[in-house]
N, C-alpha and C positions, 0 to 999 in steps of 0.2 A: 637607603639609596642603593646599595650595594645588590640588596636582594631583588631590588627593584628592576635591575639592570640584570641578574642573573635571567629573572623571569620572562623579559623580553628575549634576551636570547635564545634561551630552552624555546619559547613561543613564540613568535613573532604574532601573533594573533591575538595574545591576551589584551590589548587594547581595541576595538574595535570603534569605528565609529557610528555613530548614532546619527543618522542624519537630521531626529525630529531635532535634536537639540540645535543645529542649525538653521533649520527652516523655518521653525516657529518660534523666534525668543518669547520669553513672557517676561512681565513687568509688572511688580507691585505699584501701585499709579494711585495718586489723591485722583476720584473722579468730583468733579464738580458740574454745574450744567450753567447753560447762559442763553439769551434769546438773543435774538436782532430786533430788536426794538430799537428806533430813533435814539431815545433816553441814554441805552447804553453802546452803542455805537457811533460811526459821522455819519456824514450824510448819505451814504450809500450802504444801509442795515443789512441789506440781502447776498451783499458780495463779502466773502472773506479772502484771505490770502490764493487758495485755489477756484476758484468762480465762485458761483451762487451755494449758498450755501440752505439746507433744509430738511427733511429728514433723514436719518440716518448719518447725520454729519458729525464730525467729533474735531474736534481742534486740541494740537497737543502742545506741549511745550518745546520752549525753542530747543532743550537738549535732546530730547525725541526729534524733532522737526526736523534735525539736520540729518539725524539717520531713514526716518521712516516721512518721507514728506509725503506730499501732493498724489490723489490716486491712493495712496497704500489702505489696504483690509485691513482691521483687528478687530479684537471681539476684545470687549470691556465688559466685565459680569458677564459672559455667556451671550452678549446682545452683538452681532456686528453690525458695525460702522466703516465710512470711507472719512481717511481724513482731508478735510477742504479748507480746512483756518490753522492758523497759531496763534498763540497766547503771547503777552506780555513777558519779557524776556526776565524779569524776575521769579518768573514760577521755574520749578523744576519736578520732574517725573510729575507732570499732571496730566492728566485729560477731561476736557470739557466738553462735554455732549450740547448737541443744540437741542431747544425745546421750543414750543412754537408758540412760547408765552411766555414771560417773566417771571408771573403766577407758579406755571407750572415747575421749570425751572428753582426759584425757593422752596416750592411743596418737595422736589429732588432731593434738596439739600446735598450734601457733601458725604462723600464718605472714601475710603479706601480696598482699593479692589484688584484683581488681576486682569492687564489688558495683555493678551498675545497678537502676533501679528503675523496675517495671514498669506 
């Protein structure tokens, strides 16, 4: 602690800051995927929390959701997305990409990835 504080004063520069680390957080995230089909939605499949929802769409969890909502960029695996939906308020650190079938969506399946946001 001691040297710690030596070193700042010898340097006032020895910490600098980085501003990617603030611009871009990144996030290890369960990605999962989900359509809008009837089946698994109500009666209105195509609207999610921020309007219509369809390609390029990603839905996060409510603990993401309250920092990064409506409109916000990230890339999930390298792929970006806007996000337009949230999830059921039991998930945490997930993101749910839309897929423009059910089908396609299970063939997706689940996995764990890095989503930054842009």
């Amino acid at each position: 602690m001691i040297a710690a504080i030596l070193i700042l004063i010898a340097n006032p520069f020895a910490l600098q800051w980085q501003p990617t680390l603030f611009t871009h957080p990144s996030f290890v995230v369960t990605v999962t995927h989900y359509s809008s089909s009837r089946a698994e939605t109500d009666d209105s499949p195509a609207v999610g929390a921020c309007g219509r929802v369809g390609p390029g769409t990603v839905a996060l969890s409510r603990d993401l959701f309250r920092i990064y909502g409506c409109g916000t960029r990230v890339e999930v695996g390298g792929a970006p997305y806007v996000v337009r939906d949230t999830m059921h308020g039991r998930w945490r650190l997930r993101a749910d990409v839309w897929m423009p079938s059910r089908r396609a969506a299970l063939r997706a399946g689940k996995r764990t990835d890095v989503m930054e946001v842009r």
